[in-house]
DRENDO-1510 file (C-alpha; in Angstrom, 1 decimal, always signed):
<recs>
REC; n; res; u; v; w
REC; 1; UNK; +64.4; +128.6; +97.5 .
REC; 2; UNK; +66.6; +125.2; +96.8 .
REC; 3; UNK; +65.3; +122.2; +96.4 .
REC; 4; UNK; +67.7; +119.7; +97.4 .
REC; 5; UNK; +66.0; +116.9; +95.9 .
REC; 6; UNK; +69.0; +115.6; +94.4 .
REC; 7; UNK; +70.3; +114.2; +97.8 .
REC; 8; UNK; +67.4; +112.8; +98.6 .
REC; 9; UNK; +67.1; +110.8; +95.7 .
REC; 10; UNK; +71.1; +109.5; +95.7 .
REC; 11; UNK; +70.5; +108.2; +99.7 .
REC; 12; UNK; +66.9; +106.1; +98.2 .
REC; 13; UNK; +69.1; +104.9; +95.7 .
REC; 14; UNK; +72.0; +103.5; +97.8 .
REC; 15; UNK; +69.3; +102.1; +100.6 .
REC; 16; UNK; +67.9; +100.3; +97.7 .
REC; 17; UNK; +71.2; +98.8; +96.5 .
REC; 18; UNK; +71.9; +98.1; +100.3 .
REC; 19; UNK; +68.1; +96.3; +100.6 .
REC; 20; UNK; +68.5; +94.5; +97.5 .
REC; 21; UNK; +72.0; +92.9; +98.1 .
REC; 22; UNK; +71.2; +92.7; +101.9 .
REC; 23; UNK; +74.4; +94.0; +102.1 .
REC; 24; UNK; +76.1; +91.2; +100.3 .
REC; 25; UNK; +77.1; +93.5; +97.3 .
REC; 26; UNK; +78.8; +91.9; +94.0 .
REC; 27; UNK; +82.2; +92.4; +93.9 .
REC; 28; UNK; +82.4; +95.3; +91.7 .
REC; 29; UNK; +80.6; +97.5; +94.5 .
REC; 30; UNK; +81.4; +96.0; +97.5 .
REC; 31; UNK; +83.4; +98.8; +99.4 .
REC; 32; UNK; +86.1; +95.8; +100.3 .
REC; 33; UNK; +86.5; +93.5; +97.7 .
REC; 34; UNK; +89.1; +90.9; +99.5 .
REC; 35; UNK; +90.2; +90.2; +102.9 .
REC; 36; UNK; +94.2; +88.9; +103.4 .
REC; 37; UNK; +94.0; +86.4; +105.9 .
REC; 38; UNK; +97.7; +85.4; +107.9 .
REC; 39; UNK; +97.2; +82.5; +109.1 .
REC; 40; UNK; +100.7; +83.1; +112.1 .
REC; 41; UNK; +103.1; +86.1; +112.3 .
REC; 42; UNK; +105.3; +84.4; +110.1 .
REC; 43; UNK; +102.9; +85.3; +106.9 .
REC; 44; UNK; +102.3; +89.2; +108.1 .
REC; 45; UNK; +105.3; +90.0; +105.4 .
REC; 46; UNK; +103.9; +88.1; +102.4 .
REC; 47; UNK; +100.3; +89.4; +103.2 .
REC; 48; UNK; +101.8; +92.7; +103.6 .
REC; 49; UNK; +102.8; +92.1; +99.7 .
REC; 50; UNK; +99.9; +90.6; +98.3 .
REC; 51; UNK; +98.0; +93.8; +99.8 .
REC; 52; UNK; +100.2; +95.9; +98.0 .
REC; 53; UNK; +100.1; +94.4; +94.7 .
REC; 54; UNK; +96.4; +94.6; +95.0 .
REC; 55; UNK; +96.5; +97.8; +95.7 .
REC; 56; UNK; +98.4; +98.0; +92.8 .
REC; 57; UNK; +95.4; +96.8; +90.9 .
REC; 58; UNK; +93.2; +99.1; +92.4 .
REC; 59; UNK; +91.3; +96.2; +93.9 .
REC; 60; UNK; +90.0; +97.3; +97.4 .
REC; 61; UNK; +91.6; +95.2; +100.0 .
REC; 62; UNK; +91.6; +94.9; +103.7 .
REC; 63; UNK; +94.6; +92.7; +106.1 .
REC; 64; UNK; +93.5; +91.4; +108.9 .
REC; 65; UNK; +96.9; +90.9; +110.6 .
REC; 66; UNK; +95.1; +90.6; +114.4 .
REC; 67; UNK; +96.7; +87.5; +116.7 .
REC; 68; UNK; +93.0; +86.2; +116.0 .
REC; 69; UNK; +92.2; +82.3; +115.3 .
REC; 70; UNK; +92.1; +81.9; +111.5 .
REC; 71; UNK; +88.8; +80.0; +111.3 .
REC; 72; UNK; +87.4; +83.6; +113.6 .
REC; 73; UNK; +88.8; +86.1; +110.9 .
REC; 74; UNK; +87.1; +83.8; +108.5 .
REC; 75; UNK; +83.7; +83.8; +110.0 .
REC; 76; UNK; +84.5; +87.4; +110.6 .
REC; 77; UNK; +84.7; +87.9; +107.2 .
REC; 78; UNK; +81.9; +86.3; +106.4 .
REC; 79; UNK; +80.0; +88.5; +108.5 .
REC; 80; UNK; +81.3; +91.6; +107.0 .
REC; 81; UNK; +80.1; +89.8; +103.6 .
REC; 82; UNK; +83.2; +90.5; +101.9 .
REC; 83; UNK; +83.0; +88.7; +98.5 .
REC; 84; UNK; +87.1; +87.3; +98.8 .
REC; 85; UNK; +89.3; +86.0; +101.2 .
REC; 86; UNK; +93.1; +84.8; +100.6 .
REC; 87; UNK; +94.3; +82.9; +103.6 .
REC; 88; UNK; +98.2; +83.1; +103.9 .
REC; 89; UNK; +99.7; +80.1; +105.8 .
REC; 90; UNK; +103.1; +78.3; +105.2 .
REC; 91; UNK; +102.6; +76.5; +102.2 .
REC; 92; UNK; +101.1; +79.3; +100.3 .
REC; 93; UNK; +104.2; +81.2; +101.6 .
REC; 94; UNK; +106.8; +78.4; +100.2 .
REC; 95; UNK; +104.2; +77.7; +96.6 .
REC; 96; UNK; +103.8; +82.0; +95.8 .
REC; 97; UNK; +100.1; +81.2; +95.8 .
REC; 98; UNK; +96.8; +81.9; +98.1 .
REC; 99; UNK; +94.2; +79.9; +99.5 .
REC; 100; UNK; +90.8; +81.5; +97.7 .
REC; 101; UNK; +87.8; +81.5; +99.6 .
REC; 102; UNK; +84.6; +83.2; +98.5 .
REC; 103; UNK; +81.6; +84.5; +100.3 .
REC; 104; UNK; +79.1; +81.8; +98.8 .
REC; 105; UNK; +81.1; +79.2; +97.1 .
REC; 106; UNK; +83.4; +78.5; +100.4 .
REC; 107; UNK; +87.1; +77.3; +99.9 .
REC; 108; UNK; +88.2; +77.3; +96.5 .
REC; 109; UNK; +91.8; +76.3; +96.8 .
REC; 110; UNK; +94.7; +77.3; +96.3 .
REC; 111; UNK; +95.4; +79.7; +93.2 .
REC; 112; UNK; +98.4; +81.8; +91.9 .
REC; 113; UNK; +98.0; +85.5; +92.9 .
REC; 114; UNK; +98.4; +86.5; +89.2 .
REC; 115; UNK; +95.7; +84.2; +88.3 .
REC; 116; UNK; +93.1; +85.4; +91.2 .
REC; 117; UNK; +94.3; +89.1; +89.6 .
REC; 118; UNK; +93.0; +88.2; +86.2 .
REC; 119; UNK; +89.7; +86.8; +87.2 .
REC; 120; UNK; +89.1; +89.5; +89.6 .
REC; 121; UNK; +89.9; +92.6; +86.7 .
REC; 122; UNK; +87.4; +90.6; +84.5 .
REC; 123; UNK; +84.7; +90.0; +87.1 .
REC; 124; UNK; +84.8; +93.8; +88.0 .
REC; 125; UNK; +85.3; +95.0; +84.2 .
REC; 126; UNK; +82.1; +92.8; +83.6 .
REC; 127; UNK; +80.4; +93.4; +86.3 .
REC; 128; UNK; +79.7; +89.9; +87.0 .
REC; 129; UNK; +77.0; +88.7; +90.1 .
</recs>
């Protein structure tokens, strides 16, 4: 006979992750670790890059390119407890940057996307609440 106890004890384990983060999981497990926000269609090309450079990076990223109000993909967002958003509007578009927001802290500002890069590589690598 097999025991499959193995299985068993890998599902416990990710129900306690899952209980003990209520679902708001730091941002080296989260299974999307930022959310490209557009604010108009005019941004969908530039979000469309930033998601591919982060890709790139191997950082775990979602666009939400829907004809959706901004401040609902936010909230949205929010909901799905992703720990970063970047919010693409016309000045980010004209400056090469992105409006950060995160999870808890709320809007950060704006940042270079090199920069956001860096201190998302270093809050994976050191696994960082």
């Amino acid at each position: 006979m097999i025991h499959r106890v193995v299985y068993g004890a890998i599902e416990r384990f990710i129900a306690l992750l899952i209980e003990h983060y209520a679902g708001a999981f730091p941002l080296w497990l989260a299974p999307v670790q930022v959310s490209i926000i557009p604010i108009t269609e005019r941004q969908h090309e530039y979000a469309a890059e930033i998601k591919k450079r982060l890709l790139g990076e191997l950082i775990r990223v979602d666009l939400d390119a829907r004809n959706e109000k901004v401040g609902f993909k936010i909230r949205e967002a929010q909901v799905k407890k992703i720990p970063y958003m970047l919010i693409a509007g016309d000045r980010e578009l004209e400056n090469g940057t992105v409006s950060l927001r995160h999870r808890g802290k709320g809007d950060l500002g704006p940042i270079q996307l090199d920069s956001f890069i860096e201190k998302v590589r270093d809050e994976i690598n050191n696994k960082i609440k």
